[in-house]
C-alpha positions as CSV (number, residue, x, y, z in Angstrom):
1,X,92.3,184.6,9.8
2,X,93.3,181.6,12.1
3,X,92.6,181.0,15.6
4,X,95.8,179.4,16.5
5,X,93.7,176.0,17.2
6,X,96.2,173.5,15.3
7,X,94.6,170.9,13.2
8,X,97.3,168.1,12.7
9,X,100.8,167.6,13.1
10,X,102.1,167.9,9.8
11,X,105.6,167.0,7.8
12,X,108.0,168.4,5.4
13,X,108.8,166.5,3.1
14,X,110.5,167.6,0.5
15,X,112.9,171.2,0.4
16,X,113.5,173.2,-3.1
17,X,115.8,176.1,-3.0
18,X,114.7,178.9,-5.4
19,X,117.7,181.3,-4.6
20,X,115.7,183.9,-3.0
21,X,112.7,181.7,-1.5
22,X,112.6,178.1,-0.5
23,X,109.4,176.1,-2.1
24,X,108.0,173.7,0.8
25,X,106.3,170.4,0.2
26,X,104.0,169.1,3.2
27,X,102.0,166.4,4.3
28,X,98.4,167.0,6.1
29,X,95.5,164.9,5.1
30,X,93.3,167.0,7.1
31,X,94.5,170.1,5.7
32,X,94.3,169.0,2.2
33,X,91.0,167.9,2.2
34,X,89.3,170.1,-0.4
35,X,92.5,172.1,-0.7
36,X,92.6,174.0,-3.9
37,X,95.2,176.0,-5.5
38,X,95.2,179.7,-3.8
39,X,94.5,178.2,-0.4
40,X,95.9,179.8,3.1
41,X,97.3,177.3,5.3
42,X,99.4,178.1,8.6
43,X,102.5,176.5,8.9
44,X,104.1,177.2,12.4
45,X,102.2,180.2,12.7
46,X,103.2,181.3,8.9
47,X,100.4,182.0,6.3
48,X,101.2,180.2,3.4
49,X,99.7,179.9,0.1
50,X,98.9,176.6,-1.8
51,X,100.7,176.4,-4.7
52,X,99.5,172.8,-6.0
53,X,98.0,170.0,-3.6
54,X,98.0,166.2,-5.2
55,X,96.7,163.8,-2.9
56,X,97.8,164.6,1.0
57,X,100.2,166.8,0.0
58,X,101.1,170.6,-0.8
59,X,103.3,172.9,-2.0
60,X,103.7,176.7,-0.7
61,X,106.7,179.0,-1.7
62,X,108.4,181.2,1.1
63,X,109.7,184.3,0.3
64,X,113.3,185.6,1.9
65,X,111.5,188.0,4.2
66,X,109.3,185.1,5.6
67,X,112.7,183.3,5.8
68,X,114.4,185.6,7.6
69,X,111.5,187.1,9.9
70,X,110.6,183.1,11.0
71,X,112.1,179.9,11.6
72,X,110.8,178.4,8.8
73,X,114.6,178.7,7.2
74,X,115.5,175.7,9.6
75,X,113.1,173.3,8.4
76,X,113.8,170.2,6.8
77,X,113.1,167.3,5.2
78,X,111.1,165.4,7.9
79,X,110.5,168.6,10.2
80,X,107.2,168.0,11.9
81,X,104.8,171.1,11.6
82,X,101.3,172.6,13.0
83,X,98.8,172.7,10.5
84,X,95.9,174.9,10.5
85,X,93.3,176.3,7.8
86,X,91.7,179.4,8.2
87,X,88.6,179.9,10.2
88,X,85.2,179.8,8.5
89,X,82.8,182.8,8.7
90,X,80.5,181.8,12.0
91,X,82.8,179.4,13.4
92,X,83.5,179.4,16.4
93,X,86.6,181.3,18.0
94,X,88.4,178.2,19.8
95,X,91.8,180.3,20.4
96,X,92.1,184.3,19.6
97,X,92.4,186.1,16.3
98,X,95.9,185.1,14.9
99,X,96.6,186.6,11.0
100,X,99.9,184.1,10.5
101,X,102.0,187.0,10.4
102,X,105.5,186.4,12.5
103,X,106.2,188.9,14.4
104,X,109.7,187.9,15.6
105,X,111.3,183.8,16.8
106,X,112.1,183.3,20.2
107,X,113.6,180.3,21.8
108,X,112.6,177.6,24.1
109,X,114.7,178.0,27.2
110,X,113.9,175.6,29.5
111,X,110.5,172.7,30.3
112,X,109.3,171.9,33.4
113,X,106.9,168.6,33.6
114,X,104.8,168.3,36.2
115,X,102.1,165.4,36.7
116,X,99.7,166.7,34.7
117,X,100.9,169.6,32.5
118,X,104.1,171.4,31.6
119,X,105.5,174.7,32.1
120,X,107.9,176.0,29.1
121,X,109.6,179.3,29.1
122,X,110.5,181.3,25.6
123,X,112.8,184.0,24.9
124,X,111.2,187.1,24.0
125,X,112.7,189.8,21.9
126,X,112.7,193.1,23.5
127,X,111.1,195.0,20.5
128,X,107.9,192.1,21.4
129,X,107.6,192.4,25.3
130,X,105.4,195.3,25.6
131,X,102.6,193.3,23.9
132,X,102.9,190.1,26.3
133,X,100.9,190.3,29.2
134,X,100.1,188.3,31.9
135,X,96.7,185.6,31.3
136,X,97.1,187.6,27.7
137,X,97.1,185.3,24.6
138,X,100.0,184.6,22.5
139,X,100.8,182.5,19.5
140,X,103.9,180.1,19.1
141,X,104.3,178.0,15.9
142,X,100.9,179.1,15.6
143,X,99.4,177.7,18.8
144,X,97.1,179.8,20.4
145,X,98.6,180.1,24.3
146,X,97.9,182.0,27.4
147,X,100.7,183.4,28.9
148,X,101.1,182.4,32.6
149,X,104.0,185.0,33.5
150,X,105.5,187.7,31.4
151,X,109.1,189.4,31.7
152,X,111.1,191.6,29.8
153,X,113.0,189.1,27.7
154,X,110.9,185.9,28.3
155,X,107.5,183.9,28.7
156,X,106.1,180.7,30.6
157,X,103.0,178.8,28.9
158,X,101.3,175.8,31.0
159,X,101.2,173.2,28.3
160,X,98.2,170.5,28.5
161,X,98.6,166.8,27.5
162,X,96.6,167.2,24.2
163,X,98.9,170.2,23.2
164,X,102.4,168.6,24.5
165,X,101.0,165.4,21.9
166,X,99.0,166.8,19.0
167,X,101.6,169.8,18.6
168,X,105.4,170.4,18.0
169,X,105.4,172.0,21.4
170,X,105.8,168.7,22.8
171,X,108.9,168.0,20.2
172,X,110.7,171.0,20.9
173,X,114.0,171.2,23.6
174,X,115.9,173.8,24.8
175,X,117.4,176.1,22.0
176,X,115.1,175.3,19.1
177,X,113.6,178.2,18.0
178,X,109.9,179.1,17.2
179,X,107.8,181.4,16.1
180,X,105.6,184.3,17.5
181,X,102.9,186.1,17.0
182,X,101.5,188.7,19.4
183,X,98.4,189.9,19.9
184,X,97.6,192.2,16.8
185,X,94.6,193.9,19.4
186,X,97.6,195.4,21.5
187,X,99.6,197.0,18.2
188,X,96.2,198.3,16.8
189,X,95.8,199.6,20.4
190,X,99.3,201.4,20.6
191,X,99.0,202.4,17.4
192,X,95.4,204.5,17.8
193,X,96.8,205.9,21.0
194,X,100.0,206.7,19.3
195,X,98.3,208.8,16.8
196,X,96.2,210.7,19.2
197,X,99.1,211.7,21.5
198,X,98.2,209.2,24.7
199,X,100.4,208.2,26.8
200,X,99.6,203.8,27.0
């Protein structure tokens, strides 16, 4: 489990096509520290498994459905990532409960700066807007987020200094895709009510 909290800005760099998956090579020197083979580490929002780790960097594989469920297919050589390792047992919970499982990409549309924080909207995929609610939390590129308003087919987040700076949230224009994450309370929620006949 991650929290969405992002630890370092981190970079690809190096790309292996394996025909039906894409092996990844990173560099974090926070994340890597203690890294052993086996590891979860969220990339952009994606839970990825170490594969080796030498020095301050490491490998993960990504399989085609990862590929094709998140924008990780458009990464390369030099693409700058969020970086996060999974929560400890009695830490404490800086963001929400985020598994690293994509639900879906969006899109940034638009930014609007202001003096002392930024307003970005995101495309929303119909399937996805039930589960965005207003104040609710949501998770792009695996940043934990509070939605400020919520429509059928898009998003705003207020952005901070520190997040615009210490996350690719602050690299990303109009058009680039990213990845989201909703809030797995609101499927387990729909789910239990489905099963018992409730209307939500």
């Amino acid at each position: 489990m991650f929290t969405g909290i992002v630890e370092e800005l981190g970079e690809i760099t190096a790309v292996e096509n394996l025909g039906d998956a894409s092996r990844f090579r990173l560099r974090g020197p926070v994340v890597t520290e203690g890294a052993q083979h086996g590891d979860s580490i969220a990339v952009n929002g994606v839970c990825l498994t170490v594969v080796e780790h030498e020095g301050d960097e490491f490998t993960a594989d990504v399989m085609a459905e990862t590929l094709d469920r998140s924008s990780l297919g458009a990464l390369a050589v030099g693409s700058r990532v969020n970086l996060e390792r999974p929560t400890a047992v009695g830490a404490r919970l800086g963001g929400h409960i985020v598994q690293g499982h994509v639900d879906g990409t969006g899109a940034v549309i638009s930014r609007t700066p202001s003096e002392n924080w930024e307003i970005v909207k995101v495309s929303l995929p119909a399937d996805l807007a039930r589960y965005v609610v207003e104040k609710g939390s949501i998770t792009v590129d695996g940043i934990s987020l509070t939605v400020v308003e919520a429509a059928s087919d898009y998003f705003t987040v207020s952005l901070i200094p520190t997040t615009l700076a210490l996350t690719t949230l602050g690299l990303k224009q109009p058009g680039d895709p990213v990845n989201l994450e909703v809030d797995i309370i609101a499927k387990y929620v729909e789910r239990l009510l489905g099963s018992t006949g409730a209307t939500p």
